[in-house]
N, C-alpha and C positions, 0 to 999 in steps of 0.2 A: 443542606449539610452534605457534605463532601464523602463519597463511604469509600473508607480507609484500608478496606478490603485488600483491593486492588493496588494500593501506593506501593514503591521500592523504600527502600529505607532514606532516597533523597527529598522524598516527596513526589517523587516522576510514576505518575499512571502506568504500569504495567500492563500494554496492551495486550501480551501474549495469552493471558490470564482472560484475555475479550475473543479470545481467537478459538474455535474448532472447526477442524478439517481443511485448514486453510480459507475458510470466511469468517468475517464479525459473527458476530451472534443474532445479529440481523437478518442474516442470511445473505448478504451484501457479496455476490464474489468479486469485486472488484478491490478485495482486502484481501492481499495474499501472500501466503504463507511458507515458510520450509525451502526448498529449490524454487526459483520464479523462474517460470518457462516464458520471456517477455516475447517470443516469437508467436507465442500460443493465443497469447492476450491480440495481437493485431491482428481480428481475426478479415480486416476488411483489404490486409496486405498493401498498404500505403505507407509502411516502413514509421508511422507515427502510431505515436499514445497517447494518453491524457495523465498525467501524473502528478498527486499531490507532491509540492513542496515542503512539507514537514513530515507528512508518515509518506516515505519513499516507497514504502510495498503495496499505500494503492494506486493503481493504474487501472484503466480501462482502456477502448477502444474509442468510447465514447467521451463527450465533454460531459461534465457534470459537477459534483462536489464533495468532496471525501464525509464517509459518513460517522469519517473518527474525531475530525477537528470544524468540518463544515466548509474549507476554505476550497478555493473553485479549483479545479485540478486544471493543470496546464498541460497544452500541445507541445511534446517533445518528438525528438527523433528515438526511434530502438537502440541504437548506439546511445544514446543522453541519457535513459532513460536505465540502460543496465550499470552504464559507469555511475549514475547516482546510487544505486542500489549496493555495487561492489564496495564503494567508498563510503557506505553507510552500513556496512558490516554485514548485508544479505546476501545471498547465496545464488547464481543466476545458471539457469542450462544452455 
């Protein structure tokens, strides 16, 4: 059963509502919130990220797999990686 808590009035999961201090509730920092500092996130300075294709605000440094929808984050450039976030309505420093 689906809890309906969290739904928008379209039916769309309101992740914001999953979100404190800029992590999941997981404690996941690689779900991030409010201003995204995408320079902050590469902390190994090879100008790439890892970034989910549906929830654009997780990114890691690392490969892995978003831990909002499960699907495997992809290796983008820092430039790809804010212009999806800009053009998905996020806020970047």
């Amino acid at each position: 059963m689906k809890n309906h808590k969290n739904m928008g009035h379209k039916g769309m999961m309101d992740h914001s509502k999953m979100m404190k201090d800029g992590e999941h509730k997981m404690g996941n920092s690689m779900v991030h919130e409010g201003i995204i500092d995408i320079n902050a996130v590469d902390k190994n300075g090879d100008k790439k990220v890892f970034q989910d294709q549906m929830d654009w605000n997780v990114i890691s440094d690392e490969p892995g797999s978003c831990p909002m929808c499960g699907m495997k984050l992809k290796e983008v450039s820092i430039y790809e990686a804010k212009t999806k976030l800009i053009t998905n309505g996020f806020k970047v420093k």
